[in-house]
Structure formats: structure tokens, C-alpha cells
C-alpha positions in Angstrom: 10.3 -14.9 52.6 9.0 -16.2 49.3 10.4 -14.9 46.3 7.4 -13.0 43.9 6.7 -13.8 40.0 9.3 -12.1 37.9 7.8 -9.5 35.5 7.3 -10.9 32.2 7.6 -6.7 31.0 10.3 -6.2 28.1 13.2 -4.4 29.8 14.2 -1.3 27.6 16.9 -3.2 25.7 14.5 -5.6 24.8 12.4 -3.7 23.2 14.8 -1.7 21.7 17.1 -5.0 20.2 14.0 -5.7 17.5 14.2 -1.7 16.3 18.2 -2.2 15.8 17.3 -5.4 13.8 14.5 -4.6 12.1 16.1 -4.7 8.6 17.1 -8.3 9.5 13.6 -10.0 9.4 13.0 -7.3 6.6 15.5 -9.2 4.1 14.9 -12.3 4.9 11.2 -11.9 4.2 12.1 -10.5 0.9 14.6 -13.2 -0.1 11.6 -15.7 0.8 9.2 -13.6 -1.6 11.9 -12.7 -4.2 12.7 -16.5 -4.7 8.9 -17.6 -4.4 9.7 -19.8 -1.8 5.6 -19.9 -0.5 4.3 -20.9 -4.2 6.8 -23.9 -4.0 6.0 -24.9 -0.2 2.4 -24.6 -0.7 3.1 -26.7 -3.9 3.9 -29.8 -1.4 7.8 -29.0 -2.1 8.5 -28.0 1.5 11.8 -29.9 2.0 14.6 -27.5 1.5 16.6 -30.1 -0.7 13.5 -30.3 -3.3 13.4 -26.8 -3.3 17.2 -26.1 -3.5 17.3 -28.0 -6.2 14.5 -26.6 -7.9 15.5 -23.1 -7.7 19.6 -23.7 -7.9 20.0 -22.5 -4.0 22.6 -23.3 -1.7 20.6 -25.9 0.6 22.1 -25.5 4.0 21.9 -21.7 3.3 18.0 -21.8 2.5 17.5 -24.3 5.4 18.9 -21.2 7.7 17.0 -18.8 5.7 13.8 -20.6 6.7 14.7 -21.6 10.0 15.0 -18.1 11.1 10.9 -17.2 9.4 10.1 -19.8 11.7 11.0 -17.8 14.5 9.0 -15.1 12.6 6.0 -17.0 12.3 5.8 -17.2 8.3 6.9 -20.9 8.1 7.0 -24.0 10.7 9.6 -26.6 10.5 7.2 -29.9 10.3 10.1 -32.3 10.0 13.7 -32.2 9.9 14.4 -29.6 7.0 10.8 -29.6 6.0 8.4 -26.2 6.1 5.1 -25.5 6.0 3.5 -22.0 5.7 1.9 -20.1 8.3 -1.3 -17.8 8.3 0.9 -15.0 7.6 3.1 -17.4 5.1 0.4 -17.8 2.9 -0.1 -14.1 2.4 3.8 -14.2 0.4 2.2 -16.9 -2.2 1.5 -15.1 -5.4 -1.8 -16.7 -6.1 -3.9 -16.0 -2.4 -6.7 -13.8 -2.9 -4.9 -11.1 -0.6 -1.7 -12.0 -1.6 1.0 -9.6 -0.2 3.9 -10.4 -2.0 4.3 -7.7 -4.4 4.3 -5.5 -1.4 7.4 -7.5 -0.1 9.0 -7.4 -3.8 8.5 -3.6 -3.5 9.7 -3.1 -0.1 12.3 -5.0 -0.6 13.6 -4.2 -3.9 17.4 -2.9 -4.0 16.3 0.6 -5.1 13.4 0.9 -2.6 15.7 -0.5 0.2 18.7 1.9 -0.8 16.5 5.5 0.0 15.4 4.2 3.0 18.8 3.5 4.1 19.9 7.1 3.4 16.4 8.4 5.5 18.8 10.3 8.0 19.3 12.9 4.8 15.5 13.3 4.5 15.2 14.4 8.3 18.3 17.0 7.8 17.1 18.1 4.6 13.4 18.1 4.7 14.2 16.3 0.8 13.2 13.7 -1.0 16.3 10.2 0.3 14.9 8.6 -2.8 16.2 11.8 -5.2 19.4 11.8 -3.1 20.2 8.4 -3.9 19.0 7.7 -7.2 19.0 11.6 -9.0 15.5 12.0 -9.7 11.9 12.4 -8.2 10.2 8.7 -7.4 8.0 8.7 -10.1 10.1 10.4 -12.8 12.6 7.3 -12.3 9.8 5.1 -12.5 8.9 6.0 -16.0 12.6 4.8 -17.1 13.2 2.2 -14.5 10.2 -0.6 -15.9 11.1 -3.0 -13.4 11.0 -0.1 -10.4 7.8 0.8 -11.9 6.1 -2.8 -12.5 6.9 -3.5 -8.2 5.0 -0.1 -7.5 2.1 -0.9 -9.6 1.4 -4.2 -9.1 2.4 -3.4 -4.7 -0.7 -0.8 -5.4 -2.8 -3.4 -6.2 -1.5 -6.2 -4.2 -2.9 -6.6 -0.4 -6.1 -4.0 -1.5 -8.9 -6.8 -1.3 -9.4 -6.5 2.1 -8.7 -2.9 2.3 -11.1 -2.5 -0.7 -13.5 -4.4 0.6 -13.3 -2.3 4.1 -14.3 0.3 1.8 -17.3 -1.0 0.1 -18.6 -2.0 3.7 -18.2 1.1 5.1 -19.5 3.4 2.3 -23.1 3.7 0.7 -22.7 4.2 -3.0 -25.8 3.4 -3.8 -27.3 7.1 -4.7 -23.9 7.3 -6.5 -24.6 7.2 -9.9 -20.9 7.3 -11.9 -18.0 6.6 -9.3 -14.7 7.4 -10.7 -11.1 6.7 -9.1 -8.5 8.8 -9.8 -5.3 7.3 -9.7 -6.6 4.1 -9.4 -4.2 1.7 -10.9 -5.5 -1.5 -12.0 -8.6 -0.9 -10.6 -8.9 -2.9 -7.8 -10.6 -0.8 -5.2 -13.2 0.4 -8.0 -14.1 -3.3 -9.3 -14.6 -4.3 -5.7 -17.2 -1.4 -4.8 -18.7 -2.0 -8.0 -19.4 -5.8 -7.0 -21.2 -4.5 -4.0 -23.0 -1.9 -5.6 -24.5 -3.5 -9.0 -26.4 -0.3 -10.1 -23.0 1.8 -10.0 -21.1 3.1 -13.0 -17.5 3.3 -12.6 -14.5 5.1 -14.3 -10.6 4.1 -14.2 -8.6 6.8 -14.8 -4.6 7.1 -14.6 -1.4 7.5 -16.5 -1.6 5.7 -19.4 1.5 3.0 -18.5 -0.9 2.3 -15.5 -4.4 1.7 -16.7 -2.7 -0.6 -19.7 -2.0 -3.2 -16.7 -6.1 -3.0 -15.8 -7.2 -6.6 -16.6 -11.1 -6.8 -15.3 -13.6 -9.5 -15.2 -15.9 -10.2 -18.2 -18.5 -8.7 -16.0 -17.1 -5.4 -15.1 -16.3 -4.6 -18.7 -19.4 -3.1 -19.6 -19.3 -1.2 -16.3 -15.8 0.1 -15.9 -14.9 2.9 -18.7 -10.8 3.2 -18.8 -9.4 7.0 -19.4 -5.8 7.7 -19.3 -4.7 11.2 -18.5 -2.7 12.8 -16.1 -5.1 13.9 -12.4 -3.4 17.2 -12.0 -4.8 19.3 -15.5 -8.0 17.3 -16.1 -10.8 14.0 -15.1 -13.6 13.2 -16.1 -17.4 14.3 -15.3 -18.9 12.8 -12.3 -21.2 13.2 -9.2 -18.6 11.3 -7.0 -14.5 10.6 -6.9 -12.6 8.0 -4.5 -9.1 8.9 -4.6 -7.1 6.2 -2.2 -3.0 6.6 -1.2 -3.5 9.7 -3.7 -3.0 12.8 -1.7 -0.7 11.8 0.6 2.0 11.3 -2.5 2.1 15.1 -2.3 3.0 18.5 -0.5 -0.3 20.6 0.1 0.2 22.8 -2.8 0.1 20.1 -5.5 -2.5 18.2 -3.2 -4.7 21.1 -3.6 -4.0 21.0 -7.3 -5.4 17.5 -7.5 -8.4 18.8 -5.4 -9.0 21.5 -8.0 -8.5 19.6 -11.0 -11.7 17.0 -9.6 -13.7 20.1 -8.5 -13.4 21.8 -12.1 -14.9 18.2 -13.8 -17.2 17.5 -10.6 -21.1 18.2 -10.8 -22.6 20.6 -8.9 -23.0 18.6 -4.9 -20.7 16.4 -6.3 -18.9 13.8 -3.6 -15.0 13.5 -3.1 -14.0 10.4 -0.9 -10.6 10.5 0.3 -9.0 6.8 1.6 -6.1 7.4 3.8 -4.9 6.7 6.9 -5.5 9.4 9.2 -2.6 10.2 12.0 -3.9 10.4 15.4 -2.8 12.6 18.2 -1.1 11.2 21.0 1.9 9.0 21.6 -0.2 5.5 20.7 1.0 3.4 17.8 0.0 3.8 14.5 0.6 2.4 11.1 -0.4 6.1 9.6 2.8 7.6 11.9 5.4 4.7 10.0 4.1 5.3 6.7 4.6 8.7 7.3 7.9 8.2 7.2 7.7 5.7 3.9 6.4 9.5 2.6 8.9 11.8 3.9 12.1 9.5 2.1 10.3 8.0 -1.1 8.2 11.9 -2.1 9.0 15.5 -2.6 6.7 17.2 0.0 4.6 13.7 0.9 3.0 13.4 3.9 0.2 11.4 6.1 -2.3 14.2 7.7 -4.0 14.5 10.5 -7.9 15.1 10.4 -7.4 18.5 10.7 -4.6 19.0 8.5 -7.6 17.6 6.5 -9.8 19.9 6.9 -7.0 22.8 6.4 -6.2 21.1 3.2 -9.3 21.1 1.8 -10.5 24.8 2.5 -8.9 26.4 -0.6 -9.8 23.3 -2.8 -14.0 24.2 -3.4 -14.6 20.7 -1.2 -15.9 21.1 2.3 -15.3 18.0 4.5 -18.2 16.9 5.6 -17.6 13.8 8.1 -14.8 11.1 8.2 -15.8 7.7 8.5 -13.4 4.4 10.1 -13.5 1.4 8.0 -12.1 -2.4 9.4 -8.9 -1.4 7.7 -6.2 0.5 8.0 -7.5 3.8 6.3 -10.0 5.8 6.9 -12.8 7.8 4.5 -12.8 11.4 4.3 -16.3 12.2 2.6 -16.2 16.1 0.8 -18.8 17.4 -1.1 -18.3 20.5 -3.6 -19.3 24.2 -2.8 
């Protein structure tokens, strides 16, 4: 009797080996975009002498360092000791369009990467890992830690073309007449809906130590005015808002908070779009169900909803939620209007 095929399904243990090392391809993808190993392969310095040199590495330990993101699929070895970047390599060099390094640098950063470690005390607690480790709130320590702060900021903006551009598709703003994002950061999601929509008016508005890194185009000046101010006591005037990875920084009370502080500013009808990733029911993957957790350790009370923890949030805010709509992204955008 002939023997059949052998499955080619993961046994348990082997699909539970690459949760238990994890953290492995984790730091070796940071040490890759902390060094700036991609800018200096894509440079034509792919040999791991040139680079060891350049850089004052220990050669045969970058050769192993490299080796192993081959088996990742961020580099290839195209001769002996020589690299060339992958698809998803190019995404850790510092100059591609949708460049994710500075989410890696982030990530990866010894104080981002020391809360997480200590995640077990945000699921006995219900608190904030990155307050238990570090003694104050995430955002409080980033206004003394400028380093901590520059690797959220510039992670904010880093990786959001796409993403933005999933917005702008999905979205007509054209009987928008001022668009203003609050929190927006360096403005990133707003210049890109603004390219799509030329009529549109837009507004930048965040802490002040966030808008000064805004550096737009010559040809988004005139359209972009920049406001600093603080989201929770005041924004400016506007038929419409976009507020993306905003809310889900924060427990319902202070979310609501937010929500009030647009609707006092917003015009009568006025819109509210919010740009999140919505967690689905069910046991199926999801990116929104991970970053979840990225919420529970790194925040005081964050959280990613579902759609209708949405529509529970928004019921004491003056917005009513009047549809959600999928973008080719990640997120998804949860149009309000004001009652």
C-alpha cells in the first residue's frame, strides 16, 4: 500500500516556535535600521567588509546579523558576504517614499522595547507597562526625553503615504471646504488629501513641539495654516475634522473630551472623520487586535474599538456616526456629523 503525501500543515509547535521568538527577528531588524545598514547596501556597499569598515562593526558579526534577514526576506546574500535588499528591505532605507524605518527606530528603541517587556503587569493591573517602567505617562516622558519623542514623531509620520493615500481614495472632500487634522503631526495625511483635492483648505494643528517639525512643499504653504494648541480645551473653526491614531491614545472619558472640544469649534452639520483600525468580531487575525495591545502597555486607558464601541463612544460626544467606510489600508473611516 502506497504511502500518501505528508501534510505540509504546521504542527502546533511550529507555529508556536515563531511566537516564542518573535523578539529575535524584532532586534535584528532594529539593529539593521538603527545602524542604517539599507542606505549603505542600496548605496552599492553591500559587502559586509565595506560596510564594517564604514560603520566600525565587527564584520563576521554583521555578516551573521544579515545572514539571518535573509532568512527573513529583508536582504539576499548575492555573493559570498555580499547583500542586496529585498522589497520589504527597501522599506528600512531612510530615503523611500514609504520608508518605514522610523517605525523600526521606534519599535525598537531601548525604552519602547523595555514596557513591552514588562506587558504581563499591564494585563494584571489594567495600567499603563510604560508608567511602570519608566515613572511617568507616555507622553509626559516624551516632553523630557527629546530623543523618545523625535522616534514617536517622526514613526507618526513615517510609513503614512500609503495609508494617507488610502484615505484620499477612499474619501470625497471635495464639498469640504476647510479640512482640519487634529493631532496631525507633521502633516502628512493632510498634505496628501490636499494633493488630491486642489480646492481644499487645510489646517495643522498640534502641540507646539510637534507642528515645529511640519516642513511642507512650496505648494502647500499657501494652503496649510499651522495652529499649535493642545486638542482637549480648544481647535479651530471648521466644517470638517480628520483625526487619525487620535482616539485610540485614550480611555473613553478623555476620548469623549476630544470629541467635545471639536464639536464646541465645529459648524453647524459639521463632519468628523475618524482613521482607525476597527477590531472585528471573531477569532480571524487582525492587525487592529495586536495594536491593541501596543495601546494597553504604552497608554493610560488606550484602546482599539470595535464599531460599536464606536458608536457607544460617540453618543455623549454631539457626533452621530453616520457610516464607516474601508480604505486599501489598514484603518478604516468612521464619518460623524454634528447634531
Amino acid at each position: 500500500m502506497s504511502k500518501g503525501p505528508e501534510s505540509t500543515e504546521p504542527t502546533p509547535a511550529q507555529r508556536l516556535l515563531p511566537l516564542i521568538t518573535g523578539h529575535w527577528a524584532a532586534a535584528a531588524t532594529y539593529c539593521m535600521a538603527e545602524l542604517g545598514l539599507a542606505d549603505r547596501i542600496a548605496a552599492g556597499e553591500g559587502r559586509t567588509s565595506r560596510i564594517a569598515e564604514a560603520e566600525s562593526l565587527h564584520e563576521p558579526s554583521l555578516f551573521r546579523l544579515l545572514r539571518s534577514l535573509a532568512g527573513f526576506g529583508v536582504v539576499e546574500e548575492t555573493a559570498p558576504r555580499e547583500f542586496a535588499l529585498t522589497p520589504v528591505g527597501e522599506l528600512l532605507r531612510s530615503d523611500h517614499p514609504n520608508s518605514m524605518r522610523a517605525s523600526m527606530l521606534f519599535q525598537g528603541s531601548p525604552t519602547h522595547w523595555a514596557s513591552w517587556g514588562s506587558l504581563i503587569h499591564s494585563v494584571r493591573t489594567g495600567g499603563s507597562a510604560f508608567e511602570h517602567v519608566h515613572g511617568k505617562p507616555f507622553f509626559e516622558y516624551c516632553k523630557d526625553d527629546l530623543d523618545a519623542a523625535a522616534r514617536f514623531n517622526n514613526a507618526m509620520s513615517s510609513g503614512t503615504g500609503a495609508p494617507s493615500q488610502a484615505v484620499a481614495d477612499a474619501y470625497d472632500f471635495s464639498s469640504v471646504r476647510k479640512l482640519v487634522d487634529v493631532g496631525g503631526g507633521h502633516g502628512v495625511l493632510l498634505t496628501t488629501i490636499l494633493a488630491r483635492f486642489p480646492g481644499l483648505q487645510g489646517v495643522l494643528t498640534d502641540l507646539p513641539e510637534v507642528v515645529s517639525g511640519a516642513e511642507l512643499e512650496e505648494s502647500m504653504r499657501a494652503r496649510v495654516e499651522i495652529i499649535s494648541g493642545d486638542f482637549f480645551a480648544e481647535v479651530p473653526a471648521s466644517d470638517a475634522y480628520i483625526m487619525k491614531n487620535i482616539i485610540h491614545d485614550w480611555n473613553d472619558e478623555r476620548s469623549v473630551a476630544i470629541l467635545k472640544s471639536v464639536h464646541r469649534a465645529a459648524e453647524p452639520g459639521a463632519v468628523v472623520l475618524i482613521v482607525e483600525a476597527i477590531v472585528p468580531d471573531g477569532n480571524e487575525p487582525s492587525f487592529a487586535k495586536t495594536l491593541d495591545l501596543e495601546m494597553l502597555q504604552a497608554t493610560n486607558g488606550g484602546v482599539q474599538r470595535t464599531e460599536k464601541e464606536f458608536t457607544q463612544l460617540f453618543e455623549p460626544s454631539g457626533f452621530k456616526i453616520n457610516r464607516v467606510i474601508p480604505t486599501h489600508s489598514l484603518a478604516s473611516i468612521i464619518e460623524a456629523v454634528a447634531v
